[in-house]
MIDOSE-1310 file (N, C-alpha, C; in nm, 2 decimals, decimal comma, always signed):
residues 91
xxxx	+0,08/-0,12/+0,00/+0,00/+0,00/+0,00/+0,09/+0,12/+0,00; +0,03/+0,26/-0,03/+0,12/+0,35/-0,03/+0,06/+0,46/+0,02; +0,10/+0,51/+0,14/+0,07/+0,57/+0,19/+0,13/+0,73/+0,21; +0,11/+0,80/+0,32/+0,15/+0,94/+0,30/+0,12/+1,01/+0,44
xxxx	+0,19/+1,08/+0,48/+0,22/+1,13/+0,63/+0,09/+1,23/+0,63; +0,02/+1,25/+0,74/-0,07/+1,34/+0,77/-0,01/+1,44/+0,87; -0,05/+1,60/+0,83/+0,00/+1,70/+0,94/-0,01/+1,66/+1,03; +0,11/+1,66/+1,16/+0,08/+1,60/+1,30/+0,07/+1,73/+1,36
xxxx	+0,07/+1,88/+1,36/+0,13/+1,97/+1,39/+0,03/+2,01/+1,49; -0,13/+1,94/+1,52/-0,24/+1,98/+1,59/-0,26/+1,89/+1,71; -0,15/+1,78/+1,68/-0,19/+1,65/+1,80/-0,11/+1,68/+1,94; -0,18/+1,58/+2,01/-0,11/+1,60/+2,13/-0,14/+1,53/+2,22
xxxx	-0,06/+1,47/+2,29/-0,08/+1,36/+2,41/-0,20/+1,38/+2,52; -0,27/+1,24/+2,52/-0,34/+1,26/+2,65/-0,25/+1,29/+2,77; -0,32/+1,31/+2,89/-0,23/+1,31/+3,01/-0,23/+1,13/+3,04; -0,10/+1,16/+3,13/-0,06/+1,02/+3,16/-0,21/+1,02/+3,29
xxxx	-0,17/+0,86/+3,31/-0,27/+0,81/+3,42/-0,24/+0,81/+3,53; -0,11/+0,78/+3,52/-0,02/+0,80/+3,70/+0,05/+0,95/+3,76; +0,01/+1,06/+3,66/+0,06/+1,15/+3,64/+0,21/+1,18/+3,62; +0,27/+1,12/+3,65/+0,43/+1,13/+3,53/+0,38/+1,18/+3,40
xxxx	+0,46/+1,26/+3,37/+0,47/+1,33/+3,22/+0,55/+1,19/+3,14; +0,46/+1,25/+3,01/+0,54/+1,18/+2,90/+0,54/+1,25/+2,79; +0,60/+1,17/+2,70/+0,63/+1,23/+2,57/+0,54/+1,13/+2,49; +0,50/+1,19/+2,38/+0,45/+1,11/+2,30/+0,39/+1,16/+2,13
xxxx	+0,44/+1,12/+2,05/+0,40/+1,16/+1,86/+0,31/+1,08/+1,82; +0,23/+1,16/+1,76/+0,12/+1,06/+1,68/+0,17/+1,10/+1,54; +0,15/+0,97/+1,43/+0,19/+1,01/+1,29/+0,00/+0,93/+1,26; -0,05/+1,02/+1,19/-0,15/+0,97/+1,09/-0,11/+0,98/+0,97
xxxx	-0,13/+0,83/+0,92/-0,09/+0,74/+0,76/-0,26/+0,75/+0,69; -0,24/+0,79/+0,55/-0,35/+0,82/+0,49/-0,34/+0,71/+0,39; -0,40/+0,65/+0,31/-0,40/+0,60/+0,18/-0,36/+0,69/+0,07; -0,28/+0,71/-0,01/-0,27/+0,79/-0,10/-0,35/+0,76/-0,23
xxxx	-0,40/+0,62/-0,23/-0,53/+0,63/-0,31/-0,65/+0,70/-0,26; -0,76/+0,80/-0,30/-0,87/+0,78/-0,25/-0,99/+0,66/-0,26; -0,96/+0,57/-0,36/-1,04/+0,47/-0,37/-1,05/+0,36/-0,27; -0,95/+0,35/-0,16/-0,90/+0,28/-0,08/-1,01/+0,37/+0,09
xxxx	-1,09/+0,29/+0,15/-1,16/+0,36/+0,25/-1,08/+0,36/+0,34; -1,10/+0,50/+0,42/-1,01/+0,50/+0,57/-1,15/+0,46/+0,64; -1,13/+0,46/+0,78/-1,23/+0,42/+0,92/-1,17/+0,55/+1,01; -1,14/+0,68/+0,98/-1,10/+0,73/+1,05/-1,18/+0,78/+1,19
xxxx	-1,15/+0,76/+1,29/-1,25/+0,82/+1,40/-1,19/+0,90/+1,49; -1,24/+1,04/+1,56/-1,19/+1,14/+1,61/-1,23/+1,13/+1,75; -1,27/+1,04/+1,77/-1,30/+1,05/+1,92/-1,20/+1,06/+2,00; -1,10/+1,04/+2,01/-1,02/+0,99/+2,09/-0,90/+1,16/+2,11
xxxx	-0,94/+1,17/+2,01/-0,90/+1,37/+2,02/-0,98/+1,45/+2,05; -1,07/+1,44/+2,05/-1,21/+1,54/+2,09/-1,19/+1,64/+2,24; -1,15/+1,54/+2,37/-1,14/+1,68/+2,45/-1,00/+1,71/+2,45; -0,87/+1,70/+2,37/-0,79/+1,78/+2,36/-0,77/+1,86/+2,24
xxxx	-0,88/+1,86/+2,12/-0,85/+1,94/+2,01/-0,93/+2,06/+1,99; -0,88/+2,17/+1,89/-0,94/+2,28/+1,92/-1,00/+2,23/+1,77; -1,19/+2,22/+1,82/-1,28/+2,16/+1,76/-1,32/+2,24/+1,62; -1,28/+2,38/+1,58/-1,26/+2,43/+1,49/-1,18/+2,41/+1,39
xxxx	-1,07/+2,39/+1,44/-0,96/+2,38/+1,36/-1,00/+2,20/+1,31; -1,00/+2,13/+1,40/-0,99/+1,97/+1,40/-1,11/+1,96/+1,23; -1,22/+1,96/+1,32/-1,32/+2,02/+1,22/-1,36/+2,01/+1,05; -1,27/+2,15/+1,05/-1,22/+2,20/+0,96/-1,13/+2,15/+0,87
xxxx	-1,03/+2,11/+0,90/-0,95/+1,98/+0,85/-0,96/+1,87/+0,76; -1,07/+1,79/+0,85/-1,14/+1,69/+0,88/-1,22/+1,68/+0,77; -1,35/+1,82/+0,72/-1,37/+1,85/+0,63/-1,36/+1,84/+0,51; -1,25/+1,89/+0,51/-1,16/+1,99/+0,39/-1,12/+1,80/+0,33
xxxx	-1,06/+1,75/+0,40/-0,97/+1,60/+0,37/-1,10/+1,49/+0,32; -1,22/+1,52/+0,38/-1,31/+1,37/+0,32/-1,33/+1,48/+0,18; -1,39/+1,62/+0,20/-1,41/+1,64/+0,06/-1,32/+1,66/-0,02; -1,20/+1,62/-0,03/-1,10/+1,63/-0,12/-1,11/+1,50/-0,16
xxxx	-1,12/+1,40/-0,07/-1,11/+1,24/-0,12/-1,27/+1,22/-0,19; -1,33/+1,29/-0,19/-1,48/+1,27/-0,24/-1,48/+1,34/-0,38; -1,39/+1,42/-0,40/-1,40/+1,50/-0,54/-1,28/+1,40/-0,61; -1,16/+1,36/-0,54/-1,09/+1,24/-0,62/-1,14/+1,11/-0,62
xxxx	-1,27/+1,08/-0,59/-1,34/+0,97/-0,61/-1,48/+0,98/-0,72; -1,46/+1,10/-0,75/-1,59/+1,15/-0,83/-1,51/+1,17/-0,95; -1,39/+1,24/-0,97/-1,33/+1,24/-1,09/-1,26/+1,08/-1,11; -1,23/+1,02/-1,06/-1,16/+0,88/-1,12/-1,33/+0,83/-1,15
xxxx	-1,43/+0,86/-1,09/-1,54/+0,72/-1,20/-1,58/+0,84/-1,27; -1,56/+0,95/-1,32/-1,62/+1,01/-1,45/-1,50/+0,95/-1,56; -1,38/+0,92/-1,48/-1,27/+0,88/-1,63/-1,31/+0,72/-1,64; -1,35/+0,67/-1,56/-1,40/+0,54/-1,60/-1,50/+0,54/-1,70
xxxx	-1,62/+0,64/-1,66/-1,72/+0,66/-1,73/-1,69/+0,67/-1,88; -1,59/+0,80/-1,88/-1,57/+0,82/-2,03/-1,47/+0,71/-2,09; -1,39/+0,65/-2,04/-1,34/+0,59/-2,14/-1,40/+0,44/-2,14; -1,52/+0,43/-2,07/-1,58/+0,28/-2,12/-1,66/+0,32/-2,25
xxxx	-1,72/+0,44/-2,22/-1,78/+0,49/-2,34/-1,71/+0,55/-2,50; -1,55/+0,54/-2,45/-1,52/+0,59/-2,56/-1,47/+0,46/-2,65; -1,47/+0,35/-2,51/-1,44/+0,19/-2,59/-1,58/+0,15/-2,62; -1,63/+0,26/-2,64/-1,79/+0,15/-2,71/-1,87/+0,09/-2,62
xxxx	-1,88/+0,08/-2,49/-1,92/+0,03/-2,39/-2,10/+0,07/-2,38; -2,14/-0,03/-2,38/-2,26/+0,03/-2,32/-2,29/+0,09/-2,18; -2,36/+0,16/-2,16/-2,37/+0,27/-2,04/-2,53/+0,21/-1,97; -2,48/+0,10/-1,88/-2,59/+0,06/-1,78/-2,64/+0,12/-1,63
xxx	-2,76/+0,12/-1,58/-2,79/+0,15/-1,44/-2,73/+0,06/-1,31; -2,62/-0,06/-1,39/-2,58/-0,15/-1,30/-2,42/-0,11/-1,30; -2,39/-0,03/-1,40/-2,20/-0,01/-1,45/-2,15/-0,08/-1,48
């Protein structure tokens, strides 16, 4: 698979449980296909993110993968049709 680093620049550690400090990086790995589905879930950032910004992001990234998922089946579309394909309600 091929993947690709997501901005870590907004994350940030829970607090420890025993209270000792720690250190800790999160890297989020994206598919660099969009045809490949993430399961991405934000819970687990929710009471340490600033919910605007997170949000917003969050946004911006599914509808990016939604518009590179909408232009790869229009080029499927055209070039089955430009091989002569018939154009069914099934695909």
């Amino acid at each position: 698979m091929d993947f690709e680093i997501a901005d870590t620049s907004t994350h940030q550690a829970l607090a420890a449980l025993d209270g000792v400090e720690r250190m800790s990086m999160v890297i989020a790995l994206r598919y660099r296909s969009p045809m490949i589905r993430d399961n991405v879930s934000l819970n687990s950032i929710l009471p340490i993110a600033d919910l605007c910004k997170l949000y917003y992001r969050f946004g911006e990234y599914r509808a990016e993968m939604l518009g590179a998922r909408i232009k790869h089946e229009l080029k499927v579309l055209r070039a089955a049709y430009a091989a002569g394909k018939k154009t069914t309600l099934e695909h």
